[in-house]
VOBA-1610 file (N, C-alpha, C; in pm, whole numbers, padded with zeros to 5 digits, always signed):
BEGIN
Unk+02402+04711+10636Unk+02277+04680+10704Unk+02166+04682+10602Unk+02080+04560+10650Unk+01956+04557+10480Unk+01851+04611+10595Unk+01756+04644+10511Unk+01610+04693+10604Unk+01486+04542+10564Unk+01417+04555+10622Unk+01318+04421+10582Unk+01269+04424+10404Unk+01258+04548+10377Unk+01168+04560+10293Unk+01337+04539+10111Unk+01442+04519+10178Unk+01558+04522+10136Unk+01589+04603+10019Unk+01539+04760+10010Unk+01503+04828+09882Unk+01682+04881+09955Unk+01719+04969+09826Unk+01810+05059+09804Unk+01797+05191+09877Unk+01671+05209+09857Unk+01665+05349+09938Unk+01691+05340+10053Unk+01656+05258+10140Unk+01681+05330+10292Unk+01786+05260+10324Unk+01887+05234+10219Unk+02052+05237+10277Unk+02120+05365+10230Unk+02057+05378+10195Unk+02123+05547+10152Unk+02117+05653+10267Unk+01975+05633+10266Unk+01917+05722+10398Unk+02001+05731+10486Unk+02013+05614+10522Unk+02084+05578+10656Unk+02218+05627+10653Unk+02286+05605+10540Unk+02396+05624+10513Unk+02417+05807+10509Unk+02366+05879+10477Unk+02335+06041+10502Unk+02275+06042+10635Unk+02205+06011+10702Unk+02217+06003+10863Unk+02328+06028+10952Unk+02402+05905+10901Unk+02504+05866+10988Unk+02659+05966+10951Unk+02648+06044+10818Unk+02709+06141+10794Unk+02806+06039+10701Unk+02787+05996+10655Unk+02879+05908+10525Unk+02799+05914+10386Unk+02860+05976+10272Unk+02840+05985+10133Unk+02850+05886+10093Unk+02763+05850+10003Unk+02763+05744+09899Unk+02820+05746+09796Unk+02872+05637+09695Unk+02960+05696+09592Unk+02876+05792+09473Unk+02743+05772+09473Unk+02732+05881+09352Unk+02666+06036+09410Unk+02722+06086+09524Unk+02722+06185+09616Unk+02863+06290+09614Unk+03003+06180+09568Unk+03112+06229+09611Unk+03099+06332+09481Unk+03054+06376+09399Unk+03060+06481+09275Unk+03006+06633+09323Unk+02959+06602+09403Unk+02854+06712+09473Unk+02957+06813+09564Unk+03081+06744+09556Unk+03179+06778+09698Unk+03227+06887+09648Unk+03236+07069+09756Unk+03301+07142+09731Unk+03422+07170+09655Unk+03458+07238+09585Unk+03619+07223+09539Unk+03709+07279+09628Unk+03684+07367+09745Unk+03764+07380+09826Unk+03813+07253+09924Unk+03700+07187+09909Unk+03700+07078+10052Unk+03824+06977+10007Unk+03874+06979+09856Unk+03962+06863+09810Unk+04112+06928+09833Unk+04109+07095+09810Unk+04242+07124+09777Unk+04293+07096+09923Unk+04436+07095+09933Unk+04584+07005+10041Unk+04618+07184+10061Unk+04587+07213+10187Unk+04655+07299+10282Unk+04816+07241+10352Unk+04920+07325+10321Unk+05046+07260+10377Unk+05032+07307+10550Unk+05070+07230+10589Unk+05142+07212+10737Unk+05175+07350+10767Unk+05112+07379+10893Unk+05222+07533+10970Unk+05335+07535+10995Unk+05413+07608+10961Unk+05558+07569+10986Unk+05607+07654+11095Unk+05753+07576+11121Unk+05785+07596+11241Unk+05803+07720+11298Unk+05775+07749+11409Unk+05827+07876+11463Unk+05898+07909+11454Unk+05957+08039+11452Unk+06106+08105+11431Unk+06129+08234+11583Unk+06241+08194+11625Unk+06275+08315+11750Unk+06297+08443+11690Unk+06245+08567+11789Unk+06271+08726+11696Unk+06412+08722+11680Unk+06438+08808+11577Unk+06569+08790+11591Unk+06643+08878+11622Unk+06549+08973+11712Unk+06617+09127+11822Unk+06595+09072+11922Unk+06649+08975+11988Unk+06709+08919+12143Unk+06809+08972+12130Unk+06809+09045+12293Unk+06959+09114+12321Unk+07043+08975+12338Unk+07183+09112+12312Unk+07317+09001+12336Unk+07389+08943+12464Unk+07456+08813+12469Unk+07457+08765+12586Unk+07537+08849+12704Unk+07619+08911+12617Unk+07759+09005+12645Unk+07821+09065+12625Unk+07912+09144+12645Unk+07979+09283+12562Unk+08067+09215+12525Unk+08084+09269+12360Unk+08209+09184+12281Unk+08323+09221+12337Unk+08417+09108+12324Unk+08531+09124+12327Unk+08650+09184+12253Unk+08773+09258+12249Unk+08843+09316+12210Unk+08972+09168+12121Unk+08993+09194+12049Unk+09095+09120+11975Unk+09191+09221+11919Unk+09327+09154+11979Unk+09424+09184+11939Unk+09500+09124+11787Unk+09512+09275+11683Unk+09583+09193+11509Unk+09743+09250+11579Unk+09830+09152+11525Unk+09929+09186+11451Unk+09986+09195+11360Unk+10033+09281+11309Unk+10077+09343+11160Unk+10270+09321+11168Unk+10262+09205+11076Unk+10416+09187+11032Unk+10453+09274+10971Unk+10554+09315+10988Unk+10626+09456+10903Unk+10736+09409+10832Unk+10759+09254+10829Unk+10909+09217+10747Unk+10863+09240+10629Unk+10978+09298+10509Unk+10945+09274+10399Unk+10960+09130+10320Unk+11065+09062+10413Unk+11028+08899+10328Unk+10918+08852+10323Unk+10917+08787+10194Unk+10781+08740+10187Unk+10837+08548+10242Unk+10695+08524+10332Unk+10737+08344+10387Unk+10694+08294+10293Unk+10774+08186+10304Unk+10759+08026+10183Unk+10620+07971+10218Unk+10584+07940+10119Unk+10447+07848+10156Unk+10442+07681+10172Unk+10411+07658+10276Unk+10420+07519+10321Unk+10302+07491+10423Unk+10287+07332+10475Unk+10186+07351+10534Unk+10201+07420+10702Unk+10113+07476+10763Unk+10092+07581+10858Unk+10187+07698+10823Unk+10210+07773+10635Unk+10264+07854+10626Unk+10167+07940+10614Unk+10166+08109+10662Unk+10040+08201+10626Unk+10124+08279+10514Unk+10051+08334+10398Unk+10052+08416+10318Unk+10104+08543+10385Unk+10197+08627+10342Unk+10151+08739+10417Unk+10223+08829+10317Unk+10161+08985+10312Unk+10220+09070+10188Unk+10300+09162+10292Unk+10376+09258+10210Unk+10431+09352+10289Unk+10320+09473+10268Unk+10339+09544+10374Unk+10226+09645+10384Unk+10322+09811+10390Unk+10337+09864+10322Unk+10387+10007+10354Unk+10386+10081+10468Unk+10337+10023+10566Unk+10297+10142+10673Unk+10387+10177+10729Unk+10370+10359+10793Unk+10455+10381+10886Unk+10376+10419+11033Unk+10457+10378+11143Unk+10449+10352+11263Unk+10450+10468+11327Unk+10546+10576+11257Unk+10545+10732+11327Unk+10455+10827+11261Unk+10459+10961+11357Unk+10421+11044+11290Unk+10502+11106+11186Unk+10412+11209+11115Unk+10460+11306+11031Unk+10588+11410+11092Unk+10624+11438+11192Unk+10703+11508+11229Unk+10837+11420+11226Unk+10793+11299+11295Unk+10925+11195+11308Unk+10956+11137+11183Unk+10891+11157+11103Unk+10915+11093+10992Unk+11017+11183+10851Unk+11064+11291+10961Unk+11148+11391+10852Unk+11292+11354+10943Unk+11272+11319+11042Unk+11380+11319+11096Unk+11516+11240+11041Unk+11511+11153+10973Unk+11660+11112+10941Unk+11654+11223+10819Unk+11580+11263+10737Unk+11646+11366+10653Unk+11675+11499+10754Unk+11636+11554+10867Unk+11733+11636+10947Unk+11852+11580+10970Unk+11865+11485+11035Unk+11997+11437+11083Unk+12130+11437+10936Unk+12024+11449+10837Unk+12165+11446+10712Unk+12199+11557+10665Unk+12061+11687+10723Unk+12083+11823+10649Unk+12225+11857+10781Unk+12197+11836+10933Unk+12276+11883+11032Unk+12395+11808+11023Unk+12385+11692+10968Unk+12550+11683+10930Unk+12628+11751+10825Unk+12547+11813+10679Unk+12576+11829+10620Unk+12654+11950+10644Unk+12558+12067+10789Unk+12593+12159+10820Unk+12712+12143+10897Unk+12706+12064+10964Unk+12849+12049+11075Unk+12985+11986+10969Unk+12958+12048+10833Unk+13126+12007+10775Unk+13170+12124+10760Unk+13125+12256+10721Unk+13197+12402+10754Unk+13241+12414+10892Unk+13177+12378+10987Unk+13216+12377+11122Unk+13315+12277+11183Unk+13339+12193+11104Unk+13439+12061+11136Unk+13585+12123+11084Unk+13552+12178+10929Unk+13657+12269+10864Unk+13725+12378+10946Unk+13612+12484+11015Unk+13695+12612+11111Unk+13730+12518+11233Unk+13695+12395+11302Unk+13809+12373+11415Unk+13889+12334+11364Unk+13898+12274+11257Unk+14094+12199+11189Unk+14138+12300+11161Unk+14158+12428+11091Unk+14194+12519+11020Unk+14232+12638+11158Unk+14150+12634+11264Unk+14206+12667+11404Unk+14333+12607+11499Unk+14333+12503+11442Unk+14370+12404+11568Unk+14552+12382+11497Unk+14612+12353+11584Unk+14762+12319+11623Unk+14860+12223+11622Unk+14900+12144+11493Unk+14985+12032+11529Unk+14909+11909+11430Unk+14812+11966+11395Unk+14718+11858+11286Unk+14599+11793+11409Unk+14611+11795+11515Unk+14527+11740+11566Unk+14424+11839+11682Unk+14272+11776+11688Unk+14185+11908+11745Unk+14087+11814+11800Unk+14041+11807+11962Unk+13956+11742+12024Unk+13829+11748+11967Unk+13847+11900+11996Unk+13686+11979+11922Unk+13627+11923+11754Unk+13710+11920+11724Unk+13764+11905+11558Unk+13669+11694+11538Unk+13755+11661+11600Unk+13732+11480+11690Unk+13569+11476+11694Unk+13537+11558+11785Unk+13379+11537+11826Unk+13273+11555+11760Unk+13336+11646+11640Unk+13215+11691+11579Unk+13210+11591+11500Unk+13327+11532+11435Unk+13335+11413+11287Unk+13288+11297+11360Unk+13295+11272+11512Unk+13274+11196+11578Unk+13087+11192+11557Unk+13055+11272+11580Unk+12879+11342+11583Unk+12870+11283+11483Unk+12919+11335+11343Unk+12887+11273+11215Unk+12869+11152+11214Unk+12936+11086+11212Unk+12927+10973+11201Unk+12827+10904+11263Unk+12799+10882+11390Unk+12683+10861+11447Unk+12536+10881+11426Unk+12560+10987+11398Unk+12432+11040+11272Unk+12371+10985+11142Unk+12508+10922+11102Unk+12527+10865+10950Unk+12419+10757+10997Unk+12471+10664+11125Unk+12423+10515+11138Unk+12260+10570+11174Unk+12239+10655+11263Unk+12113+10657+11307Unk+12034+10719+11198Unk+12050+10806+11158Unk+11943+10832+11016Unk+11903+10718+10940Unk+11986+10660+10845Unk+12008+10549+10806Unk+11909+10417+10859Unk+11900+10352+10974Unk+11853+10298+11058Unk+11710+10313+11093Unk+11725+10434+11111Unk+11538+10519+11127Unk+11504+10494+10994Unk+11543+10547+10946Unk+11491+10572+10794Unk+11402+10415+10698Unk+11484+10316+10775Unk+11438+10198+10705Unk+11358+10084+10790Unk+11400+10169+10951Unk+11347+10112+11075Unk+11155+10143+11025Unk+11158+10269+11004Unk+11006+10377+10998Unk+10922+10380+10827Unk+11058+10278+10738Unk+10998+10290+10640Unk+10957+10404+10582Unk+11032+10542+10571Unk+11034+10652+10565Unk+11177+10723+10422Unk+11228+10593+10394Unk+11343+10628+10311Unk+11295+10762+10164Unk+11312+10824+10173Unk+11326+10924+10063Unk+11429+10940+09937Unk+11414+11011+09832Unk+11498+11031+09718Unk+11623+11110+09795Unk+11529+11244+09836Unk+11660+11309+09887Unk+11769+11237+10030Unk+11680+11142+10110Unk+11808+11058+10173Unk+11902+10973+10070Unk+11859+10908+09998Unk+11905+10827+09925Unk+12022+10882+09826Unk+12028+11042+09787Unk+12146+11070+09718Unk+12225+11173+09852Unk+12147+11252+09949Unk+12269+11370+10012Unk+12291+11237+10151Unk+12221+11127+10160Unk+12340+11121+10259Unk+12419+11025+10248Unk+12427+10952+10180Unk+12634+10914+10127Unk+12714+11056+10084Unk+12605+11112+10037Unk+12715+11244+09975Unk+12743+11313+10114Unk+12669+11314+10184Unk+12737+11398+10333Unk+12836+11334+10381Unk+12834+11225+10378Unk+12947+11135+10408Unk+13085+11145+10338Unk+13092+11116+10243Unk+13195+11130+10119Unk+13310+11300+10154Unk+13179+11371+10174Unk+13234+11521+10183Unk+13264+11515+10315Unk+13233+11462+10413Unk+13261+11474+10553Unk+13427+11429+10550Unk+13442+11308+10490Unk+13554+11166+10489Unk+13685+11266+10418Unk+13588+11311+10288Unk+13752+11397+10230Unk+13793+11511+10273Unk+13649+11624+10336Unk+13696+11756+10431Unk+13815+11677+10512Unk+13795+11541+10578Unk+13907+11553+10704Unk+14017+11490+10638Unk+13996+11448+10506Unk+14197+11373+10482Unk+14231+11483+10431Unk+14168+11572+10361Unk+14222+11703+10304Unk+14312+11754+10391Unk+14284+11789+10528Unk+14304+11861+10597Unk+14388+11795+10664Unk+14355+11683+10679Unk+14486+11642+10744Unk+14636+11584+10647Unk+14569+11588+10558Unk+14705+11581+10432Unk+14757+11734+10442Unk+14696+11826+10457Unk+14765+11941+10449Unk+14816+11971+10593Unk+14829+11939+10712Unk+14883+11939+10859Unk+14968+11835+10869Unk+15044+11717+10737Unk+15119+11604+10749Unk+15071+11539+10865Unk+14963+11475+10830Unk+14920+11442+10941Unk+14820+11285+10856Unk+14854+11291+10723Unk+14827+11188+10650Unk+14866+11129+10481Unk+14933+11047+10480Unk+14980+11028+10356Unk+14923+11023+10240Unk+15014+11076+10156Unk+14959+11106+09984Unk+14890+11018+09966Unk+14932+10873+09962Unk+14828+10761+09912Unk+14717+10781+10004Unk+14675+10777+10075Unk+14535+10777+10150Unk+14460+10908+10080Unk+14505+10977+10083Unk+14447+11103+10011Unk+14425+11041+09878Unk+14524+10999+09787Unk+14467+10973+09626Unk+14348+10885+09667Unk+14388+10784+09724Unk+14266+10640+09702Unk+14129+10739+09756Unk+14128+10787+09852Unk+13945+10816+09881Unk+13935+10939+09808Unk+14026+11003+09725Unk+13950+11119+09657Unk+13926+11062+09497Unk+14023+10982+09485Unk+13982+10906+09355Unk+13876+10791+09369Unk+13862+10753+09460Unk+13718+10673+09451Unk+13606+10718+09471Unk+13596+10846+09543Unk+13485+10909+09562Unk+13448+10963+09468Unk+13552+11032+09382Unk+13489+11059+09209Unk+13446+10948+09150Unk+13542+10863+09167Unk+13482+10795+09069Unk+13345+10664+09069Unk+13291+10699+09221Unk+13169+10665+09250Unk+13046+10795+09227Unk+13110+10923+09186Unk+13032+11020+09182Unk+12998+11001+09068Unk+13052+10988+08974Unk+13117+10971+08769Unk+13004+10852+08763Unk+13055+10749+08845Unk+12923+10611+08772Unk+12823+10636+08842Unk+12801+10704+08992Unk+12643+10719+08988Unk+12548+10825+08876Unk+12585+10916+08827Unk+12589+11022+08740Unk+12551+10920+08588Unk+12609+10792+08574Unk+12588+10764+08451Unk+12465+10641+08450Unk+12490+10599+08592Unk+12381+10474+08625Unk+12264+10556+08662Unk+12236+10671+08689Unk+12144+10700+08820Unk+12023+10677+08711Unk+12055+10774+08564Unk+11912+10788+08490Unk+11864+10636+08411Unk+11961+10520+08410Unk+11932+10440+08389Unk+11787+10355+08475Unk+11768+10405+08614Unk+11726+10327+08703Unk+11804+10235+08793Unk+11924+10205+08830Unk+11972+10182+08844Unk+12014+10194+09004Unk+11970+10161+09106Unk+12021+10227+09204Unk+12083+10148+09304Unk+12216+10208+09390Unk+12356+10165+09416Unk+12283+10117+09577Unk+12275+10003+09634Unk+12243+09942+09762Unk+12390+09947+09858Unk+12424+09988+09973Unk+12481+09992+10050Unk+12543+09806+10096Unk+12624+09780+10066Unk+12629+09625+10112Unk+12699+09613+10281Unk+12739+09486+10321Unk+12827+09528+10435Unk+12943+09558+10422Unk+13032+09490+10330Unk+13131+09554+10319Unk+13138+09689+10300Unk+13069+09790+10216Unk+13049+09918+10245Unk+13014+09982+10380Unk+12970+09900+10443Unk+12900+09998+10550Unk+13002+09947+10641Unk+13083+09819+10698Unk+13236+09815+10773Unk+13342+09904+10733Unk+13380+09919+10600Unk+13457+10019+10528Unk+13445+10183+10610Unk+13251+10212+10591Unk+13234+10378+10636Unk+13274+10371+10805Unk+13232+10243+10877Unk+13254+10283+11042Unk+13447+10273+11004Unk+13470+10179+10976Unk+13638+10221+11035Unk+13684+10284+10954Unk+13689+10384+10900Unk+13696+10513+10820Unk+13699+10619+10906Unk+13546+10618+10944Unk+13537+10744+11030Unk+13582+10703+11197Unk+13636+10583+11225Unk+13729+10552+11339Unk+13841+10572+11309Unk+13888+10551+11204Unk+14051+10563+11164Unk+14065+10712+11163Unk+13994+10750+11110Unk+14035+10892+11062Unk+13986+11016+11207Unk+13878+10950+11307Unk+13849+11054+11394Unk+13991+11011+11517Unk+14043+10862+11513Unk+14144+10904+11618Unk+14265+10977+11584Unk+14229+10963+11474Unk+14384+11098+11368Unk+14390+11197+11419Unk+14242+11191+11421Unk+14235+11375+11433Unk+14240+11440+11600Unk+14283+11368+11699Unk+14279+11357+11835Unk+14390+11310+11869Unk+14497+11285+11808Unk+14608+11250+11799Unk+14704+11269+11730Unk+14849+11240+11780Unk+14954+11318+11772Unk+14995+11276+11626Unk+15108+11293+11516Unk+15080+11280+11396Unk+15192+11142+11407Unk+15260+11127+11546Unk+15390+11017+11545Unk+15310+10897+11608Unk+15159+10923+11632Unk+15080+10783+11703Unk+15092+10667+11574Unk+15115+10599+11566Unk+15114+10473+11489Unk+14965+10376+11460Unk+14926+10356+11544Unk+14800+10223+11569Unk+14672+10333+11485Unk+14664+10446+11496Unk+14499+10537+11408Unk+14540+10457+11234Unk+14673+10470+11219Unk+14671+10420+11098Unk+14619+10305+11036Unk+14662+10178+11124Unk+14638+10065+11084Unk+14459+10064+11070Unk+14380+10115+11130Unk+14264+10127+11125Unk+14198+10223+10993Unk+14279+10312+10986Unk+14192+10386+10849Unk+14252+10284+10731Unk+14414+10194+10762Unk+14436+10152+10580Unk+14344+10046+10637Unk+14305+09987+10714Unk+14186+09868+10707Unk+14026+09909+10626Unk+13997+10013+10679Unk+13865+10077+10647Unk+13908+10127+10478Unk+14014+10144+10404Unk+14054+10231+10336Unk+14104+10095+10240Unk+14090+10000+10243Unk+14097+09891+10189Unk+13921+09773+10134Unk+13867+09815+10272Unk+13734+09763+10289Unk+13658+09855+10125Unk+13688+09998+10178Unk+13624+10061+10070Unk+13609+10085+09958Unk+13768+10037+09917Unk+13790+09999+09772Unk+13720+09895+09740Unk+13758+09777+09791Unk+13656+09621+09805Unk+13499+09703+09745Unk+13464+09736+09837Unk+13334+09786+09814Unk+13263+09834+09732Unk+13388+09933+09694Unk+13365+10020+09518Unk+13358+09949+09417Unk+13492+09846+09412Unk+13499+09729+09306Unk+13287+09618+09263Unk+13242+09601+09383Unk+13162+09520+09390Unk+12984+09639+09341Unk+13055+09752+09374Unk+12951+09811+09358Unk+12925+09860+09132Unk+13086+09839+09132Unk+13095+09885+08961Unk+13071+09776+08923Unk+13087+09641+08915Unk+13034+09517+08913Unk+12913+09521+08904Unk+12842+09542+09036Unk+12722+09498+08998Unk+12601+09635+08899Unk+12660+09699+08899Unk+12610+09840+08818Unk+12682+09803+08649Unk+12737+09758+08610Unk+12803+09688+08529Unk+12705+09562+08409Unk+12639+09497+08559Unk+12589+09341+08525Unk+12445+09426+08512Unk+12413+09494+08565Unk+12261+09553+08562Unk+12286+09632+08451Unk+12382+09712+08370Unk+12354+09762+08223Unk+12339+09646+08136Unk+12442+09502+08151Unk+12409+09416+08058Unk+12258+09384+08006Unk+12205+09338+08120Unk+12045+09287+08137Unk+11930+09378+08016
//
């Protein structure tokens, strides 16, 4: 807009009137008025809002196999974990069950050494006990993950001494032949002789199946002996079965105690 008189000045005027700076005005301008304030930013929710609901409970399960799984796809990693499942009290228990067998072989000894004809019911039940004992200690023991040093040497040895207390005795009541007597007293030494030479090596003797078929019809062969008459026929065929198994057994066990000194 010009004014009549068309001077400079009263466009200026006008121009500060109307609240608009002129360009040689803009120098005059605060230094706050230029600096850039950022944007308010967004709100944020507290973040002590109660919860919608009481948590829920989740159930872990804990694999206890010691195999370790192959890895493939939808395979999980998984380690073995040591734990045991029982208490401290239950957890002595297969080493009781090997001290009370150990005890019930003086007592297996006074019913044979009582008894009449080579054969003794009483005599039967107790070797019978044993044995049963043998499997369930054994079983717990690896069921509970609880295996010990001292299971690991007295109870085959309770066994061994249980097996030869009764051919002893019944070799001495003719009530069992010389050869059955040599073979389990000579293999039992001479599994006593190589554990004795392997043991400090590190070396230690694993139970296979053939060993452990060998110990049940052993202590079947030999407990219907002992409950029976010395002219029964059929107890036999069952201890030379078990009494064959066990040799097998011995053989595989000097073998592999053998291949482990090579290494």
């Amino acid at each position: 807009m010009e004014f009549a008189d068309g001077g400079v000045t009263g466009r200026a005027e006008l121009a500060i009137d109307l609240g608009v700076l002129a360009p040689h005005e803009l120098g005059r301008l605060p230094f706050r008025l230029g600096q850039h304030r950022p944007p308010p930013g967004p709100e944020i929710a507290s973040p002590d809002t109660a919860a919608q609901g009481p948590l829920k409970g989740m159930a872990v399960g804990i694999d206890e196999s010691r195999e370790a799984e192959g890895l493939g796809h939808g395979r999980i990693l998984s380690t073995p974990m040591a734990t045991r499942a029982v208490s401290a009290p239950l957890q002595q228990l297969p080493n009781a069950l090997t001290i009370a067998r150990l005890i019930l072989i003086p007592v297996f000894v006074a019913l044979m050494l009582s008894a009449e004809g080579g054969h003794s019911w009483p005599a039967g039940i107790v070797f019978g006990v044993a044995g049963v004992t043998d499997q369930i200690d054994g079983f717990l023991a690896r069921r509970w993950r609880v295996e010990s040093d001292f299971g690991r040497v007295w109870d085959p040895l309770a066994d061994r001494l249980m097996i030869d207390a009764a051919v002893i005795l019944l070799f001495a009541a003719d009530h069992m032949p010389w050869a059955g007597l040599v073979v389990i007293l000579g293999r039992d030494l001479l599994l006593l002789a190589g554990y004795k030479a392997i043991a400090p090596q590190g070396y230690e003797v694993r139970v296979n199946v053939v060993g452990k078929a060998a110990t049940w019809l052993l202590y079947l062969g030999i407990g219907c002996l002992l409950v029976t008459h010395r002219s029964t026929e059929w107890p036999y065929w069952i201890f030379w079965t078990g009494l064959v198994l066990a040799v097998v057994a011995g053989v595989e066990y000097a073998v592999g105690a053998w291949r482990q000194r090579r290494r």
